[in-house]
Structure formats: C-alpha cells, structure tokens
N, C-alpha and C positions, 0 to 999 in steps of 0.2 A: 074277619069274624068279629076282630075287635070294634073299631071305629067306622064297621058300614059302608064302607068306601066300594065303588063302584064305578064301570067305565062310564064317561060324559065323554057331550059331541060340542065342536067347536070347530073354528074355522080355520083354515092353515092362509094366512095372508102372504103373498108374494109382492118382491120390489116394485112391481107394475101394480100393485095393491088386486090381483084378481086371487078370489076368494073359492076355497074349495074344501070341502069337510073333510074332518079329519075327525079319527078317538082319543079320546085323552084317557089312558087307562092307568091305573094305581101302582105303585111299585110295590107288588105281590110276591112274595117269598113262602115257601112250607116250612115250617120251621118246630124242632121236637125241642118242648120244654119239659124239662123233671120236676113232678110236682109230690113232694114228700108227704105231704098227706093221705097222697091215695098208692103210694109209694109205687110209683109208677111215670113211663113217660105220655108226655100228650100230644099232639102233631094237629098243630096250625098252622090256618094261610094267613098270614098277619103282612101288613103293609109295612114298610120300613119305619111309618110311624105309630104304630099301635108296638114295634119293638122296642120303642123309647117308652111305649109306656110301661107296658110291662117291665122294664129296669124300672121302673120309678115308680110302679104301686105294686108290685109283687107278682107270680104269677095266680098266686092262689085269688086275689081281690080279681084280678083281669078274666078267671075263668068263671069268679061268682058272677059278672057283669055279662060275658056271654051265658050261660046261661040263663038269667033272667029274660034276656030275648029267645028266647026256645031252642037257641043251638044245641045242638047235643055233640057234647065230646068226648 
C-alpha cells in the first residue's frame, strides 16, 4: 500500500543456462499499526520495506502518503 510494490515476471536460469519463467513477488506482510490520532488501530499490507519506512517517517506521514493515492483505510 505503501511503496506499490507488486508481483514481476522474470526468468528462473538453470546450470545448463535453460530458461524458464518464474514470479518475483514482494515480501508482503498484514500488519496493525496504532495511530493516535484517530485513536485507533489501522491494518496494512506493507512490504518489509515500506516497514522500514514507516519506523523512519512515522506512521501518521506514511498514512497521509497512502491516502493521497486513493487508498482508503
């Protein structure tokens, strides 16, 4: 929800170099953050690095920023 993150496709190469697709998907977690302002909890799908951001701009700025992309939470 945070940083957009989404599955991509790529290639799985093997010792014999033959090539065959594969998903590369995001390490996705649900995760409930307490946000005092609305004195309440909030429950996101955040990627292990949208968790770093949130420790590191709050979660209140991390929920202004979703939001302005039309999430609703």
């Amino acid at each position: 929800m945070l940083t957009g993150q989404f599955p991509r496709t790529g290639m799985s190469v093997s010792h014999s170099h033959v090539r065959t697709k594969r998903k590369l998907v995001p390490n996705l977690h649900r995760k409930r953050y307490w946000v005092p302002s609305e004195n309440r909890f909030v429950r996101l799908r955040v990627s292990a690095k949208a968790v770093r951001i949130i420790d590191k701009i709050g979660i209140e700025e991390a929920l202004k920023t979703i939001r302005e992309r039309g999430v609703k939470v």
